[in-house]
C-alpha positions in Angstrom: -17.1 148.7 1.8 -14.2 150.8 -0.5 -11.3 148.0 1.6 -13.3 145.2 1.0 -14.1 145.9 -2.7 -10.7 146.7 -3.3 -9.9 143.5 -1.7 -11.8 141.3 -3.2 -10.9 138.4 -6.0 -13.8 139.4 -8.0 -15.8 142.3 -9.2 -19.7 142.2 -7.8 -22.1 144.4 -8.9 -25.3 145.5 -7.1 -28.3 145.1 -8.4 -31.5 146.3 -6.5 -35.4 144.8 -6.4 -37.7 146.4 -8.6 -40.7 146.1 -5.9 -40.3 145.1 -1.9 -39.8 142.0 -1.4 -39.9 141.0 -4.8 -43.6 140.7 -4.5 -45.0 142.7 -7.6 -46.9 144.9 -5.3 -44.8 148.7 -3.8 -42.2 149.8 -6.4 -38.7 150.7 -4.3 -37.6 153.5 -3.2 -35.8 153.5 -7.0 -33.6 156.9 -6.4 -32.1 155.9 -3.1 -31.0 152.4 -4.2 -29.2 153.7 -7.3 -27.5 156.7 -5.4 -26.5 153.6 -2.7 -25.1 151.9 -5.8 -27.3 150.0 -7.4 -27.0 149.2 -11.4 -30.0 148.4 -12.3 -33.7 147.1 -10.6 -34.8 143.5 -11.3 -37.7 141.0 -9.4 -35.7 138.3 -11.0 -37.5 135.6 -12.0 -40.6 136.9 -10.5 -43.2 138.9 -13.2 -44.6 141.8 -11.7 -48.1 140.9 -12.6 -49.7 144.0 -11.9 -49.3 146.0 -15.3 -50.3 149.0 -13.1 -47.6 148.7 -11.0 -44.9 147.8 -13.7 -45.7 150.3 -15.7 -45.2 152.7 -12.8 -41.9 150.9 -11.7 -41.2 152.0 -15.4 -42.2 155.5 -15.8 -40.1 156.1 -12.4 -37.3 154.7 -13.6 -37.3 156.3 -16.6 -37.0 159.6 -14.9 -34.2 158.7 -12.9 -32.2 156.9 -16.2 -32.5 153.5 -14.6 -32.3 150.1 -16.1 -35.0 147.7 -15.2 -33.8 144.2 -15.7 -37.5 141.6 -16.4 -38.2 138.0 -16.8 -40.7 137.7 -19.8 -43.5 135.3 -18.7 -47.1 135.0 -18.5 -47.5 134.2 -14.6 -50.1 131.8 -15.1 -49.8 130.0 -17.6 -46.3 129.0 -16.5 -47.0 128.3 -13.1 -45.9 124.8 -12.0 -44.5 124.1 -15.5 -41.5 121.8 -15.2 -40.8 121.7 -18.9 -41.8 123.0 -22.3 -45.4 122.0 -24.0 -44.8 119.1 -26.8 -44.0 115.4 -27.4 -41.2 115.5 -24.9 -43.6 116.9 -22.2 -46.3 114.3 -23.3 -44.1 111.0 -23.2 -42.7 112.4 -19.8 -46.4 113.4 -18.3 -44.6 116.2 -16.8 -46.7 119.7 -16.6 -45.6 121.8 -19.5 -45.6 125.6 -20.5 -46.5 127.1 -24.2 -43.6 129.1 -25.7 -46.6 130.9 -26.1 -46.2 132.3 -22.2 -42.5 134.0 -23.1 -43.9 135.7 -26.0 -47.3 137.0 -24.5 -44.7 138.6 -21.2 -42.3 140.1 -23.7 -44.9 141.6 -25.5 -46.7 143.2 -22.5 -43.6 144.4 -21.4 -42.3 146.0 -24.7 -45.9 148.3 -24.8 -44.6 149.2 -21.2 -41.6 150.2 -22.6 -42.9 152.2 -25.7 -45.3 153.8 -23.1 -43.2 154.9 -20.7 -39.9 155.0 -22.4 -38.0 153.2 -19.9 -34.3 151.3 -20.3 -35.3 147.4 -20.2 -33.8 144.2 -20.5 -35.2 141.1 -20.9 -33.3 138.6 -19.0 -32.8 134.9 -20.3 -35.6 134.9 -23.2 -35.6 130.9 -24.8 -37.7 131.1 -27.3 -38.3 131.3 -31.0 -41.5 132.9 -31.2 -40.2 135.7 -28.6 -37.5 137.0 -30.6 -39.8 139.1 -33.5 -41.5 141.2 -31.0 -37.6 141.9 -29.9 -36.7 142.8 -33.2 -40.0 144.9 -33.5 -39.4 146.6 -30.7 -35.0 147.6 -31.8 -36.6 148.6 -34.9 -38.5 150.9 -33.7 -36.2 152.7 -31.6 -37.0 151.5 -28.1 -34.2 151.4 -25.2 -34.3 147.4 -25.3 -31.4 144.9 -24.8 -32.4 140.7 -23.9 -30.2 138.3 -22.9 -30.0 134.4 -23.3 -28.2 132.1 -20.8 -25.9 129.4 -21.9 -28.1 126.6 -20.9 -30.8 127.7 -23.6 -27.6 128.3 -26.1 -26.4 124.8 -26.0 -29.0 122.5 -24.4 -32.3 121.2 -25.2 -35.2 119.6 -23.7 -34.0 116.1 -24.8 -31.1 116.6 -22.5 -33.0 116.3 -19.9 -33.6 112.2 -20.5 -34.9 110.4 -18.1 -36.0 113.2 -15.4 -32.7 114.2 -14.6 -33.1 117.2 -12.4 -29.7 118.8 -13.1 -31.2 120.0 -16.3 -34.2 121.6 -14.9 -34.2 125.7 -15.3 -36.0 128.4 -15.0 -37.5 129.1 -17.8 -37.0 125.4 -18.6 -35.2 124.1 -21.4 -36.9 124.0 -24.9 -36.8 122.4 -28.5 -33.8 122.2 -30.6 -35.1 124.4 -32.9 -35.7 126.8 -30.0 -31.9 126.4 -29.2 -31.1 127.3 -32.9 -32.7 130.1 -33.1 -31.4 131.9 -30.0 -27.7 130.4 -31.4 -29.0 132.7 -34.2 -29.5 135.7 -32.7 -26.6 136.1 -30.8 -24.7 135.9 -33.3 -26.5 138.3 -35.6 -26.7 140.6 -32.6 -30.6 140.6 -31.8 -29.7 139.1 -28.2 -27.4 141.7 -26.8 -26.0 139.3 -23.8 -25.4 135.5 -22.9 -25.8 135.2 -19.0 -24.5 132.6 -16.8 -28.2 131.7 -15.6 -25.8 131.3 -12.4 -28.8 129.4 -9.8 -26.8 127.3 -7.1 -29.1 124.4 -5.3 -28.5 122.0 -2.6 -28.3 118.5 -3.4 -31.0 117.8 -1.0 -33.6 120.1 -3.4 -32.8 118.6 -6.9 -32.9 115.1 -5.3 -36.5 114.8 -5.2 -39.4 113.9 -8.5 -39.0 116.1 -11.5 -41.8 118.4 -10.8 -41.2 118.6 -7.1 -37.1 119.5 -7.6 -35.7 123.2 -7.6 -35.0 124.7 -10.5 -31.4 126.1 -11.5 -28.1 124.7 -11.9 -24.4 126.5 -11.0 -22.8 127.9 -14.0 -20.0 130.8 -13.1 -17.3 128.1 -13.4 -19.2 126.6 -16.7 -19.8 129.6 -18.6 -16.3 129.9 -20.5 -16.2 126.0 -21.3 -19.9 125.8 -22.2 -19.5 128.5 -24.3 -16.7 127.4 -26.2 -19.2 124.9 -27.3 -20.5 127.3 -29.5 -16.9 128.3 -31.4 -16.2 124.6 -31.4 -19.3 124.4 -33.1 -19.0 127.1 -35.6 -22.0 129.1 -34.2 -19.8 131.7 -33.8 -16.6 133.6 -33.0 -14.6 134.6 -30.4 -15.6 138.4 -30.7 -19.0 137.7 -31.2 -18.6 135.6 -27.9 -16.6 138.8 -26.0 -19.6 141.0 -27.2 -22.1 139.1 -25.4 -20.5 137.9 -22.3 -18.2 140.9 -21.7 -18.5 144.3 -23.8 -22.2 144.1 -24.4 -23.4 143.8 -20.3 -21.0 146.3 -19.3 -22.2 148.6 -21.7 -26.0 148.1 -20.5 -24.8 148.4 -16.6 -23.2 151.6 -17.5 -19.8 150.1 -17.0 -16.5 151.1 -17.4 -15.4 147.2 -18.2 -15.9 144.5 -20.4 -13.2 145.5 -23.3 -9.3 146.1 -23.9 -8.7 149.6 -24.3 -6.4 152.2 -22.7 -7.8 153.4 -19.3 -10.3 150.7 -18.9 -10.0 148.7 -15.4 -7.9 145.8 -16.1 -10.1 142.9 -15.1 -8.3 140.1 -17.4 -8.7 136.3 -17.7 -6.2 134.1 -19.7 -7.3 131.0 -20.9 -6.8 128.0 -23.5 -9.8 127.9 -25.7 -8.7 123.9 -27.1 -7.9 122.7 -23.6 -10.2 119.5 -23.0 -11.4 118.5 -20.1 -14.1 116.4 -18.7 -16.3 118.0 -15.9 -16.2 116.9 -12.6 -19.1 118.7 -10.3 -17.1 117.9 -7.2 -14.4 119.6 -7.9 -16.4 122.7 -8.5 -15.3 125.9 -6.1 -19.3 126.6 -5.6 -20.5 124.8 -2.6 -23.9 123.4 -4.7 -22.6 121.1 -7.3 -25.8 121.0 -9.5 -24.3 121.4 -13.2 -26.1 119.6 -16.3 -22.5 119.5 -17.9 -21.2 116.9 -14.8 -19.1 114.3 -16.6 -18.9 116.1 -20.1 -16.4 116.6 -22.5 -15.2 120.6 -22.6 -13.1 122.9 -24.0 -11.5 125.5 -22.6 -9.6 126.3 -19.1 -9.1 129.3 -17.3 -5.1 129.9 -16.5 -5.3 132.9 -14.9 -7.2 136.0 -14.3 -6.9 139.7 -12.9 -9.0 142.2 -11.1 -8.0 145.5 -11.5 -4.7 144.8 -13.0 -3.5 142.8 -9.6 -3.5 139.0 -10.5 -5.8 136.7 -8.0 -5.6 133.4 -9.7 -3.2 131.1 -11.6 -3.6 127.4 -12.5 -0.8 125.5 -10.7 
């Protein structure tokens, strides 16, 4: 394991299920996975429904100084929702989720957290009406980051048109004002992190009826461009970007990355920030080619990058 991390072009980090097989039912064993490695405990997209059992995964991990990563959602309300409530959703006659549903799972899981006193982060929130129970709960001193992906940073529910299926995620795509305000909040520092939202699918599953197709698009090779969008834009600058796709997750992973500083591991990437581009999905290194950006205009390409101070890629 030590040759082949050593070896590698990339830098992974182990994370660990919160409950066995992800099913919201037996916490893990919590202190073996993190002595094996394991940097924090997440269900993913799954909601550990049982507030019994979450708030146990909590207290446990608490006592062990773990992070538990959660998706804020109200099970089931959101269950078989293929977009957000609204107009949009209505002229569509798609089946919708209420904001509502982010807000009500945040919430929950914040009394968790100022119950039990656990580390928690609360992965790819979308919302508007989420984001004051976050700021309630950094106010009042509770060991909370959330995070935002760059789909929900610089697309909307109108993107998704006439039922194209590249632009359905997981927790789907909301209003514009929804967009602004999580624009907002990055940059003010409320959302600690922009993730990737990195979800490959085959062609196969997002080739099928709106409601019926996976949910998820590819997004590792996306992220820089897509989130140039956002300096472009005037949203914000590049060390506010750094903060939240660097510095900021490394710091809540317990990292020694993510920033330029004497002694830290040299993991480097050197890139044009004007360089435009149009996307082309097929020549994406992932083998599922299911972006929402296919055929756009970007800025911003990657010309070479280091792991641990050896280089492992440079654009011929």
């Amino acid at each position: 394991a030590r040759r082949a991390r050593e070896a590698s072009q990339v830098r992974m980090i182990p994370m660990a299920a919160l409950t066995k097989g992800r099913e919201g039912r037996e916490m893990v064993e919590v202190g073996f996975l993190k002595d094996a490695g394991a940097a924090a405990f997440t269900d993913c997209d799954r909601v550990v429904t049982d507030t019994k059992v979450f708030a146990r995964c909590l207290t446990y991990a608490r006592s062990l100084n773990a992070l538990v990563i959660a998706h804020p959602q109200d099970p089931v309300m959101s269950k078989g929702a293929a977009v957000t409530s609204g107009k949009f959703a209505s002229l569509r006659g798609l089946p919708a989720v209420s904001p509502m549903a982010e807000r009500m799972g945040l919430e929950r899981d914040l009394a968790l957290v100022e119950m039990t006193g656990a580390a928690y982060h609360a992965d790819n929130l979308s919302t508007a009406t989420a984001l004051p129970a976050l700021e309630r709960a950094k106010a009042a001193g509770l060991d909370v980051t959330a995070g935002a992906s760059i789909h929900h940073l610089t697309l909307n529910e109108l993107d998704v048109g006439n039922y194209r299926t590249f632009f359905k995620v997981k927790p789907p795509l909301r209003s514009e004002d929804d967009r602004k305000a999580l624009v907002a909040a990055v940059a003010s520092g409320l959302i600690d992190i922009i993730s990737s939202m990195h979800t490959p699918q085959d062609e196969e599953s997002k080739r099928l009826p709106y409601e019926e197709a996976a949910s998820g698009a590819v997004a590792l090779e996306t992220l820089l461009p897509a989130a140039m969008r956002l300096y472009h834009a005037g949203d914000m600058d590049l060390p506010t970007l750094w903060r939240a796709l660097s510095l900021n997750p490394a710091k809540r992973l317990g990292l020694e990355g993510g920033r330029l500083a004497e002694g830290a591991p040299a993991d480097l990437v050197l890139f044009d920030p004007d360089a435009p581009f149009v996307m082309d999905r097929f020549k994406l290194q992932s083998k599922s080619k299911n972006t929402p950006f296919d055929e756009q205009r970007m800025q911003g390409k990657v010309l070479a990058t280091w792991v641990g101070g050896k280089e492992v890629f440079r654009k011929g």
